[in-house]
C-alpha positions as a Markdown table, in Angstrom:
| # | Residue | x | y | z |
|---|---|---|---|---|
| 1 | Unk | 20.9 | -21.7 | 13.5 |
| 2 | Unk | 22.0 | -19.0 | 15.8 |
| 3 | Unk | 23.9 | -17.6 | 13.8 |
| 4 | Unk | 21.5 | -17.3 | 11.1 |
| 5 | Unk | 19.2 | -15.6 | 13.5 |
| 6 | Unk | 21.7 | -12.8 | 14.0 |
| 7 | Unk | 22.4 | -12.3 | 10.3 |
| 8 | Unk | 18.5 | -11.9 | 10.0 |
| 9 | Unk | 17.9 | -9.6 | 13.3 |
| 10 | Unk | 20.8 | -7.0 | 11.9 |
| 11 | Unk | 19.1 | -7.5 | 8.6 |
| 12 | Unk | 16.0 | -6.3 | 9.8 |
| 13 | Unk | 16.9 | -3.5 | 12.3 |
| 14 | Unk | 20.2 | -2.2 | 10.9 |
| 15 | Unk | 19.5 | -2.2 | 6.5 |
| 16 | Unk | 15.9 | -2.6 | 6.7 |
| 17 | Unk | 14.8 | -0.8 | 10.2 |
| 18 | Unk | 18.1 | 1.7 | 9.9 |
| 19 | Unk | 18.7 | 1.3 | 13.9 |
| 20 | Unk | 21.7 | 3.2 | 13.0 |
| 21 | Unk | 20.3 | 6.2 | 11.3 |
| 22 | Unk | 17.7 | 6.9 | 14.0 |
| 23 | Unk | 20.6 | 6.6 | 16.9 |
| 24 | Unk | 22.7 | 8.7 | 14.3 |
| 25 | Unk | 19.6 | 11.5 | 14.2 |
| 26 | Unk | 19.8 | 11.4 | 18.1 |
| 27 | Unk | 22.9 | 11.9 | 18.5 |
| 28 | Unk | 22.9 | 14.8 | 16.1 |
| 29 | Unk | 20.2 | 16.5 | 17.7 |
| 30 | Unk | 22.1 | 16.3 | 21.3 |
| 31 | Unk | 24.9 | 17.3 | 19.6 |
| 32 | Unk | 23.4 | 20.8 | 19.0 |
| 33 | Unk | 22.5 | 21.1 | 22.4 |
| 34 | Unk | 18.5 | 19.9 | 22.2 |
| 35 | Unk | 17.2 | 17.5 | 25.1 |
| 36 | Unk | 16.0 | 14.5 | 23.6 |
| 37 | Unk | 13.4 | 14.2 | 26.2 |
| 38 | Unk | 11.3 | 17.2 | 25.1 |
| 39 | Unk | 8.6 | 16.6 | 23.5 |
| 40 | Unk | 9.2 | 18.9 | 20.3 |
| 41 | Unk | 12.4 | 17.7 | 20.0 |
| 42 | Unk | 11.2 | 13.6 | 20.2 |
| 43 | Unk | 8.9 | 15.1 | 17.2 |
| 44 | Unk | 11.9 | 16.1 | 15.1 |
| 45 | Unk | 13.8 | 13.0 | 15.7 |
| 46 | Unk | 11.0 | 11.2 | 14.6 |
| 47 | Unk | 10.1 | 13.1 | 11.6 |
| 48 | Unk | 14.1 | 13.3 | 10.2 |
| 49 | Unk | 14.5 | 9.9 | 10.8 |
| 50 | Unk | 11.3 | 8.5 | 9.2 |
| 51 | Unk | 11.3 | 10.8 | 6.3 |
| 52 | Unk | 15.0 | 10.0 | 5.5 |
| 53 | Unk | 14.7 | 6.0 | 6.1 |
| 54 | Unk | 11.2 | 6.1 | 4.0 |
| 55 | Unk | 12.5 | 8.2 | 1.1 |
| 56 | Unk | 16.1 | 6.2 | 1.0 |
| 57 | Unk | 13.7 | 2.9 | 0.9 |
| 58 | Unk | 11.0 | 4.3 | -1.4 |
| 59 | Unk | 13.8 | 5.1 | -4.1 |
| 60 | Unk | 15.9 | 2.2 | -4.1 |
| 61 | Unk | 12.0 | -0.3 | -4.4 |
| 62 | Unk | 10.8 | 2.2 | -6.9 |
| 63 | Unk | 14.3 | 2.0 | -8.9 |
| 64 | Unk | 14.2 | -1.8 | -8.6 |
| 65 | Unk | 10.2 | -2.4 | -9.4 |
| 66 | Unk | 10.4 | 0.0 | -12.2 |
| 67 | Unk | 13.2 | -2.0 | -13.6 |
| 68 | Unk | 11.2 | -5.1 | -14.0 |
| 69 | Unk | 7.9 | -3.2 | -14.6 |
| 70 | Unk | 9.7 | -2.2 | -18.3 |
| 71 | Unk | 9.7 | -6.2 | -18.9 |
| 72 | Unk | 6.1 | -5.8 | -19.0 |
| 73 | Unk | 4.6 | -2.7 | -20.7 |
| 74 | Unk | 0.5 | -2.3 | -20.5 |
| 75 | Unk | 0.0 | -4.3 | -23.9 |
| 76 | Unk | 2.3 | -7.4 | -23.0 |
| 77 | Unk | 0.5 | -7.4 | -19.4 |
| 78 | Unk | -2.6 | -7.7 | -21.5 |
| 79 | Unk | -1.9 | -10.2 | -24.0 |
| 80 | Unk | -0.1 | -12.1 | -20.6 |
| 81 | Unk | -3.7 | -11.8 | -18.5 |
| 82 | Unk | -5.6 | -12.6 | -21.4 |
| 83 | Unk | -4.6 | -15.8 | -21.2 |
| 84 | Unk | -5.7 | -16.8 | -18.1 |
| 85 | Unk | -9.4 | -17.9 | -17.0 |
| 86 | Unk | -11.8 | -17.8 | -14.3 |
| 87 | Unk | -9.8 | -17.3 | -10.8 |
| 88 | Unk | -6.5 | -17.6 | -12.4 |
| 89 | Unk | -6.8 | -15.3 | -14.3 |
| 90 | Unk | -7.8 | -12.8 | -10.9 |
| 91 | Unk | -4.9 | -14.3 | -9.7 |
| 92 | Unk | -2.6 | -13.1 | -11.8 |
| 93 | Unk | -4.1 | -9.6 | -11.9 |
| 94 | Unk | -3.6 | -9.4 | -8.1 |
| 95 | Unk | 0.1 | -10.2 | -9.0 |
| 96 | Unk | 0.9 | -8.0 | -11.0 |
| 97 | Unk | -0.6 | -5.3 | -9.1 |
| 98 | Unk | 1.9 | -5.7 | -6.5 |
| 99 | Unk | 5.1 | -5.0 | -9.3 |
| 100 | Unk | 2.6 | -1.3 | -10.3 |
| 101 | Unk | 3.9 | 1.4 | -7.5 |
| 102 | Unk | 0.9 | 3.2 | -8.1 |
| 103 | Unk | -1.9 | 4.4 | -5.4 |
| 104 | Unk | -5.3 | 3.9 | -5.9 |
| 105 | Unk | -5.7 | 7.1 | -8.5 |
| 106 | Unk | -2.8 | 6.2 | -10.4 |
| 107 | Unk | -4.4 | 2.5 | -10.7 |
| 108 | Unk | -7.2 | 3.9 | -12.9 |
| 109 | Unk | -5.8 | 4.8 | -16.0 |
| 110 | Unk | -4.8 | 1.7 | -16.3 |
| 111 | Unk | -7.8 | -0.2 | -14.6 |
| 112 | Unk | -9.5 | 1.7 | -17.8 |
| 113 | Unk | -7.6 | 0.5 | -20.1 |
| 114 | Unk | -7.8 | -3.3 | -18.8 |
| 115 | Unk | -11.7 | -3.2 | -19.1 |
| 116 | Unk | -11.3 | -1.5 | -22.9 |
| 117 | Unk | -9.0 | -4.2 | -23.9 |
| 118 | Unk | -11.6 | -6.4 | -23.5 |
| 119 | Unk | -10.1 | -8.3 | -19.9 |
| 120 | Unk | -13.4 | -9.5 | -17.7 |
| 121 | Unk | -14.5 | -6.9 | -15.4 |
| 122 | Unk | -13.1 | -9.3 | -12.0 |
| 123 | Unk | -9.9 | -9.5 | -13.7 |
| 124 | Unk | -9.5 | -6.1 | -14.2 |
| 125 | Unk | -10.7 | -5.0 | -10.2 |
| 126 | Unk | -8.6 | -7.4 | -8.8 |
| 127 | Unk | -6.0 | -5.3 | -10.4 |
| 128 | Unk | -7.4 | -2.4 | -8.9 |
| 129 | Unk | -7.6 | -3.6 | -5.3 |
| 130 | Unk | -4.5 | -5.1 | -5.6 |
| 131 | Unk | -2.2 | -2.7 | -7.0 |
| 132 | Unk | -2.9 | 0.4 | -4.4 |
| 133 | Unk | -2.9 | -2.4 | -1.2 |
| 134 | Unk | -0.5 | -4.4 | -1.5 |
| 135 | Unk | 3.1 | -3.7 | -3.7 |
| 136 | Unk | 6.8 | -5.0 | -3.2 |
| 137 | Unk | 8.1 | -1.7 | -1.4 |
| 138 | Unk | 5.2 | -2.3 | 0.8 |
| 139 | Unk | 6.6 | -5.5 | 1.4 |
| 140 | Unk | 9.8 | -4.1 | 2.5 |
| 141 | Unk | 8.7 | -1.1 | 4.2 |
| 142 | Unk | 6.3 | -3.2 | 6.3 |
| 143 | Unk | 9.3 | -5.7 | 7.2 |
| 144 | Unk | 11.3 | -3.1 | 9.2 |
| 145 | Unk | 8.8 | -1.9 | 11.4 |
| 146 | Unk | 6.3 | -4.6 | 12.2 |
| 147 | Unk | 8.9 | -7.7 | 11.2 |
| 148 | Unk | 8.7 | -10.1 | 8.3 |
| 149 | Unk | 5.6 | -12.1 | 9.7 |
| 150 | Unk | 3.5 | -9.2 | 9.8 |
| 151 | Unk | 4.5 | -8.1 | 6.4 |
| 152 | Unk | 4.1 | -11.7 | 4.6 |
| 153 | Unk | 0.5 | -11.8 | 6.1 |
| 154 | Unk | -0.1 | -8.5 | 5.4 |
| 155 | Unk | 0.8 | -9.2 | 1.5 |
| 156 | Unk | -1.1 | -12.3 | 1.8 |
| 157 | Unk | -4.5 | -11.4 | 2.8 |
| 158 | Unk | -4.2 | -8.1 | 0.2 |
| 159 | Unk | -4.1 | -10.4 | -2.4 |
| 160 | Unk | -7.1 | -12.6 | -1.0 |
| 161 | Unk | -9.0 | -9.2 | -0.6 |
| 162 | Unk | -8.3 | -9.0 | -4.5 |
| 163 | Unk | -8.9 | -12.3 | -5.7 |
| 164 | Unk | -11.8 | -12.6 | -4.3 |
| 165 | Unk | -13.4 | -9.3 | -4.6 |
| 166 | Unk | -12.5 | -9.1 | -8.7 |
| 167 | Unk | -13.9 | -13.5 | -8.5 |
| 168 | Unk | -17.5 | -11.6 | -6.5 |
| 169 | Unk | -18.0 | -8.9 | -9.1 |
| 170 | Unk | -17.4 | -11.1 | -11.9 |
| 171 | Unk | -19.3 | -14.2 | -10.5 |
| 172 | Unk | -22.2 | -10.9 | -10.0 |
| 173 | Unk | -22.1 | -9.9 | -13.5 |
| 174 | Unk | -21.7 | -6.3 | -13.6 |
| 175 | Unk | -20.7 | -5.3 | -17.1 |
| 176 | Unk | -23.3 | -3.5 | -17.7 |
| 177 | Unk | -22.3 | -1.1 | -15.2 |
| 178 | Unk | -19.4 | 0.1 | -16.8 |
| 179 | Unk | -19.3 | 3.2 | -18.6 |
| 180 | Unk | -19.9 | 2.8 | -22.3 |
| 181 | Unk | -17.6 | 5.0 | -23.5 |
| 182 | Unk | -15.5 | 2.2 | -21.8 |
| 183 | Unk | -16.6 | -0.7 | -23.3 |
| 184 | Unk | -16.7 | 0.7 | -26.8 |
| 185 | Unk | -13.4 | 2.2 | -26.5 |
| 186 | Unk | -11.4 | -0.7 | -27.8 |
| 187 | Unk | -7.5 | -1.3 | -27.7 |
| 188 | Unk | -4.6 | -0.8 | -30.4 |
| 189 | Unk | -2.2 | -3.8 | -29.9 |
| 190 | Unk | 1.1 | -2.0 | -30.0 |
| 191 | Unk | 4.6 | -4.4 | -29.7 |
| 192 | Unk | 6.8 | -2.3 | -27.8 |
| 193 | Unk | 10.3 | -2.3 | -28.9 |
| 194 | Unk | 12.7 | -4.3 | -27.4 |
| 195 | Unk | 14.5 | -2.4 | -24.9 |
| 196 | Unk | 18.3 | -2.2 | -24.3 |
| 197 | Unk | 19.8 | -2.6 | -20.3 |
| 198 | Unk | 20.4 | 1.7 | -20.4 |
| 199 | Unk | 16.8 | 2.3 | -21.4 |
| 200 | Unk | 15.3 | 0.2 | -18.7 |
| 201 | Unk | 17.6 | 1.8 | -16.4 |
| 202 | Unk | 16.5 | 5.2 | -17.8 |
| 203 | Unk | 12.8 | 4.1 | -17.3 |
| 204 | Unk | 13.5 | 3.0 | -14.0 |
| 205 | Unk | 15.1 | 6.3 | -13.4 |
| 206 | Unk | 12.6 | 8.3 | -14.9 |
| 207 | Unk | 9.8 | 6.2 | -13.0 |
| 208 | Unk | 11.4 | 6.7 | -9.6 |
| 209 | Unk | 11.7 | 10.6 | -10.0 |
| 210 | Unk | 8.3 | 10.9 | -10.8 |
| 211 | Unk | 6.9 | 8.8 | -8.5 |
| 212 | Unk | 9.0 | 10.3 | -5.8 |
| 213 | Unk | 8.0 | 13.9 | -6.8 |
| 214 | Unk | 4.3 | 12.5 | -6.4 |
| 215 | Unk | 4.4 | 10.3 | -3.5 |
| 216 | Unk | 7.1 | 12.7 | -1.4 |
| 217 | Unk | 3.8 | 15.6 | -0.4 |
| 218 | Unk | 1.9 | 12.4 | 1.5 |
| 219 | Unk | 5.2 | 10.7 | 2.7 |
| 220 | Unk | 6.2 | 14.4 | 4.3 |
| 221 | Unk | 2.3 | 14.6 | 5.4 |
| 222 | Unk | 2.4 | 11.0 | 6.9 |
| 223 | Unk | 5.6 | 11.1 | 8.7 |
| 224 | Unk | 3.8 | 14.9 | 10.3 |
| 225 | Unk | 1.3 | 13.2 | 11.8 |
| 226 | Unk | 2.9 | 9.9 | 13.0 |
| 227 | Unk | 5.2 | 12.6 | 14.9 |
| 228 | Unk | 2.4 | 14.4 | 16.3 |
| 229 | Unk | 1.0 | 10.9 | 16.8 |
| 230 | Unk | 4.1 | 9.4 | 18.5 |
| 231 | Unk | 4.8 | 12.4 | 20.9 |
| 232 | Unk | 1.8 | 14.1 | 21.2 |
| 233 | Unk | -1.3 | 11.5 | 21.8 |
| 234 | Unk | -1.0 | 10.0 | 25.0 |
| 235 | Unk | -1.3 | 6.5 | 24.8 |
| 236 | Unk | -4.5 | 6.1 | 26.7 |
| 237 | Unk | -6.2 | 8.0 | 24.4 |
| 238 | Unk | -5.4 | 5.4 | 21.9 |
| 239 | Unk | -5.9 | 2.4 | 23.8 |
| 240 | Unk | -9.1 | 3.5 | 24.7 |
| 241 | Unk | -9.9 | 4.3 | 20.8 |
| 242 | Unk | -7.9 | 1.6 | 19.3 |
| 243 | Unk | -7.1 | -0.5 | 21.8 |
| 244 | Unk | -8.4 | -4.0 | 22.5 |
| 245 | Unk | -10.8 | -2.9 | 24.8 |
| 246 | Unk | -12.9 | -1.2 | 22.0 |
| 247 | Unk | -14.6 | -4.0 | 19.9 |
| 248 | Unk | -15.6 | -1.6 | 17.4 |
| 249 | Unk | -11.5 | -0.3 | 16.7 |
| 250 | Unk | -11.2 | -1.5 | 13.4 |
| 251 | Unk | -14.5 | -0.9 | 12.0 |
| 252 | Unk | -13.9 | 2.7 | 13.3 |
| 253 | Unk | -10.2 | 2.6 | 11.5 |
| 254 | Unk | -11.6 | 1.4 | 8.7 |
| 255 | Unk | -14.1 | 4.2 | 8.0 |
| 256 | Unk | -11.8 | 7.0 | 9.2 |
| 257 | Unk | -9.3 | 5.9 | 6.5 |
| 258 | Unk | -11.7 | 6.3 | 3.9 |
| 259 | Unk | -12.0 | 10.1 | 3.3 |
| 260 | Unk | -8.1 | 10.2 | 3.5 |
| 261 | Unk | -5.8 | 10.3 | 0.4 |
| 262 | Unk | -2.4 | 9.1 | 0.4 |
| 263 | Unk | -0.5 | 6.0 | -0.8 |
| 264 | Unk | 1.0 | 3.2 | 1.4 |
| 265 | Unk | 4.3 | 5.1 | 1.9 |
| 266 | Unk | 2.6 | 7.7 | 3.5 |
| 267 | Unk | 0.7 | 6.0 | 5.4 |
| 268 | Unk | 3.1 | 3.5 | 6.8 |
| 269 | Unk | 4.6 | 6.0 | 9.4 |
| 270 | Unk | 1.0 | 7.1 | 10.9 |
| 271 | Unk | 0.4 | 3.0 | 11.2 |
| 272 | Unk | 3.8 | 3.1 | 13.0 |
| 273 | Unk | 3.4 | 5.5 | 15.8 |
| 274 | Unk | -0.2 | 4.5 | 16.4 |
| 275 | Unk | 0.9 | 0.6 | 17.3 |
| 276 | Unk | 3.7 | 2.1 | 19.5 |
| 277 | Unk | 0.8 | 4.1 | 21.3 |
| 278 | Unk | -1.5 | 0.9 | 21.9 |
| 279 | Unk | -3.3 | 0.2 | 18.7 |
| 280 | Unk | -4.2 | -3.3 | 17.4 |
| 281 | Unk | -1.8 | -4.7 | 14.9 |
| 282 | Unk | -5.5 | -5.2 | 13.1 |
| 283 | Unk | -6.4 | -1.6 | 13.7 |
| 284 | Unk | -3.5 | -0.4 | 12.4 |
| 285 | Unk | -3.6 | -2.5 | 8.9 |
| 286 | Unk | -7.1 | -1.9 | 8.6 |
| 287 | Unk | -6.4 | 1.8 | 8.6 |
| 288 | Unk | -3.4 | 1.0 | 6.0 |
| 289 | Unk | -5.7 | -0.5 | 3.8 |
| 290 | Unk | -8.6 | 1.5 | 3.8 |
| 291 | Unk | -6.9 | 4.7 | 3.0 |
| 292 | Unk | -4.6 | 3.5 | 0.3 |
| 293 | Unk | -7.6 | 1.3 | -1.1 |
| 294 | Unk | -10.7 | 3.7 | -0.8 |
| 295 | Unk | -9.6 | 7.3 | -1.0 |
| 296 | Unk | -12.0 | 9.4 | -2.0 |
| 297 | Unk | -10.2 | 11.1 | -4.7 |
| 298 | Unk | -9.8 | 7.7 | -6.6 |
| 299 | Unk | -13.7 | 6.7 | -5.7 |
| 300 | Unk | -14.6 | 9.8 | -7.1 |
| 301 | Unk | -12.2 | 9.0 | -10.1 |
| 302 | Unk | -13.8 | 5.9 | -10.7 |
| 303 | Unk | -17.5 | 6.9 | -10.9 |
| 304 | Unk | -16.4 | 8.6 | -14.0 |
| 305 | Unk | -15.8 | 4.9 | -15.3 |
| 306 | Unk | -18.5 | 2.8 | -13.4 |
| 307 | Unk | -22.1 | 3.4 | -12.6 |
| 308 | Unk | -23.2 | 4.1 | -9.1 |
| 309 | Unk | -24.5 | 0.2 | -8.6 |
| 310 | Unk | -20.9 | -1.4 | -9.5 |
| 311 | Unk | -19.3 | 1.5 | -7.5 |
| 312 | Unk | -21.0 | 0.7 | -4.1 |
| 313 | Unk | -20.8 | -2.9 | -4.8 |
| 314 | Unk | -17.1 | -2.2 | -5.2 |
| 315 | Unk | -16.6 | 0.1 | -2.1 |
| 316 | Unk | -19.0 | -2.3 | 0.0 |
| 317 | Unk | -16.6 | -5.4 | -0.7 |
| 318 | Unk | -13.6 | -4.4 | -0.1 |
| 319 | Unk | -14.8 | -2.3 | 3.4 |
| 320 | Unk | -16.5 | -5.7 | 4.3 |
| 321 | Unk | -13.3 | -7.1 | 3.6 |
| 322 | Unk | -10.5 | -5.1 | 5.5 |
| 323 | Unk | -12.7 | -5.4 | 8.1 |
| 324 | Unk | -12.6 | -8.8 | 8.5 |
| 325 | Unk | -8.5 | -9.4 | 8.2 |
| 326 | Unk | -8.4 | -6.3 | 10.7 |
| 327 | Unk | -10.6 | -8.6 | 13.3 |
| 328 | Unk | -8.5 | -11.3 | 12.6 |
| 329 | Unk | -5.2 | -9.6 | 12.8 |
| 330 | Unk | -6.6 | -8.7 | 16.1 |
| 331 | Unk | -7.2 | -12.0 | 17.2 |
| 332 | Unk | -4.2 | -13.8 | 15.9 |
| 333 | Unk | -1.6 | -10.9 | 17.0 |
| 334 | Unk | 0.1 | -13.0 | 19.2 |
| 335 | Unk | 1.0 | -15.5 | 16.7 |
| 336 | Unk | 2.1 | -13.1 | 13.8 |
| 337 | Unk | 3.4 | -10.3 | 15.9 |
C-alpha cells in the first residue's frame, strides 16, 4: 500500500504537478543572477512555469480528446442523444460535453444545432452547461494543483449542475422561447465517412492547433494575473475578501466571474494563486465556474438564439447553482481537500 502511495504522490507532483519544471525554472532564474526572493522575480517564476506546465498539459488533453472526439462527429452525437429519454437522455448530454474542449462561445454553434435537430431543449442546455464547466483536461489540470479529490468532485457536481439545470428548463417548458429561425431550421443527416487512424490523428492535430491558437491569449492572460495575484496581493487582503470569515465569499466570486471571459485553462491559474493566498476551496471553484459558464460574450451570444425569458431562466439556474456547490465546497473542505 505504501508503495502505491508513492507511485501516486510522484504521479501527481512530478508528471501531473511538474515539481520538477518549476524547481528547474528556479534554478534557471538564480542561475542568471536574479534573487528568487524579490517580488518581480517570484512573478516571473510563476508565470514561465505556469504557462509552460499549462500549455504542455493543454496540448497533450486536446491531442488526446480530439482524437476520440472524431469517433463522434455532430450528426452521430445526434442520432446517439436521440435515443435517450427524459433524464437520461440530460445525462448523456452532460457527458459528452465533457469530451467538447470548447468554452462557453464555442458551445453554441453547436448548442444551435442540437435544438434544430430536433433534441429537447433540457437535453440540448445540459450540453451547454456542461461542455464549458466541466471537460477531461479540466480533469487533469485540476488534479495537479488541488489533488485528485478535489478534481473528481469538482467534475461531479458540474455534471449535476447540468443534469439538472437542462431536467428544470425542460420540466419548465420553454420551447417557445427559442428563436424561430431555430426551430424551423431543421438538420441534414449527413454519414460521415469512415475515417482512417492518420485522419483522426490529423484532426486531432488540426483541433489542438486551433484550439491552442484560441485558448493560448486567456491562458497567457490567466497565468498574468495569478502572478500578480500570487506575489502581489497580500494574503490578508484575500482572507478578508475570500476567506472564511466572509459569509458572502462565494456569492461575491460568483458574480465577479461573470463579466469575465476566458475558458477553464485560463482560469485555472488565477483559482491557483488565490487558494495559496487564503481563499475558500468553494470560492475558488465557484469563481472557476462562473466565468467559464456565464461570460458575457457567450450570454450575449446566446440571446441571439433564445428570448430574454429562457435566457434569465438559464443564467438564474446555473448562478443559483454554483452557488450552492461553492457553499458546500466550503463546508466540506476538510474532507475533500
Amino acid at each position: 500500500m505504501e508503495l502505491i502511495k508513492n507511485i501516486w504522490d510522484f504521479f501527481q507532483s512530478q508528471i501531473l504537478g511538474m515539481k520538477w519544471l518549476n524547481d528547474g525554472v528556479g534554478s534557471l532564474l538564480a542561475a542568471l543572477g536574479m534573487d528568487l526572493d524579490n517580488r518581480w522575480v517570484g512573478s516571473l517564476h510563476f508565470f514561465v512555469y505556469d504557462v509552460i506546465k499549462i500549455t504542455d498539459l493543454l496540448c497533450t488533453l486536446i491531442f488526446m480528446i480530439s482524437y476520440v472526439q472524431s469517433f463522434f462527429p455532430p450528426e452521430r452525437s445526434k442520432k446517439i442523444l436521440g435515443r435517450f429519454k427524459g433524464i437520461g437522455a440530460n445525462t448523456m448530454a452532460a457527458l459528452l460535453g465533457t469530451v467538447t474542449p470548447f468554452c462557453s462561445c464555442s458551445s453554441i454553434p453547436l448548442f444551435i444545432g442540437f435544438t434544430s435537430a430536433g433534441l429537447p431543449l433540457g437535453v440540448t442546455f445540459s450540453f451547454l452547461i456542461s461542455s464549458p464547466m466541466v471537460d477531461l483536461g479540466s480533469l487533469v489540470l485540476l488534479m495537479s494543483i488541488f489533488g485528485p479529490k478535489v478534481a473528481i468532485v469538482y467534475v461531479v457536481v458540474g455534471l449535476i449542475i447540468a443534469i439538472a439545470g437542462g431536467t428544470l428548463i425542460e420540466k419548465l417548458k420553454m420551447e417557445k422561447y427559442v428563436e424561430e429561425f431555430i426551430l424551423k431550421a431543421g438538420s441534414v443527416d449527413i454519414s460521415s465517412p469512415e475515417l482512417t487512424i492518420k485522419d483522426r490523428l490529423n484532426y486531432a492535430k488540426e483541433q489542438m492547433i486551433s484550439t491552442f491558437k484560441k485558448v493560448m491569449p486567456y491562458v497567457l492572460i490567466g497565468v498574468g494575473i495569478g502572478a500578480l495575484i500570487h506575489n502581489w496581493i497580500p494574503e490578508s487582503w484575500v482572507e478578508t475578501a475570500l476567506g472564511s470569515n466572509n459569509p458572502f465569499g462565494v456569492f461575491i466570486a460568483t458574480i465577479i466571474g461573470l463579466p469575465m471571459y476566458a475558458d477553464i485553462f485560463g482560469t485555472i491559474p488565477i483559482a491557483e494563486a488565490l487558494f495559496a493566498k487564503g481563499a475558500q476551496l468553494g470560492v475558488v471553484l465557484a469563481f472557476m465556474m462562473s466565468v467559464t459558464t456565464l461570460s458575457l460574450p457567450s450570454i450575449v451570444m446566446l440571446r441571439r438564439a433564445v428570448k430574454p425569458k429562457l435566457l434569465v431562466t438559464f443564467v438564474a439556474i446555473c448562478t443559483v447553482g454554483i452557488i450552492i456547490v461553492g457553499y458546500l465546497f466550503n463546508i466540506f473542505q476538510s474532507f475533500i481537500a
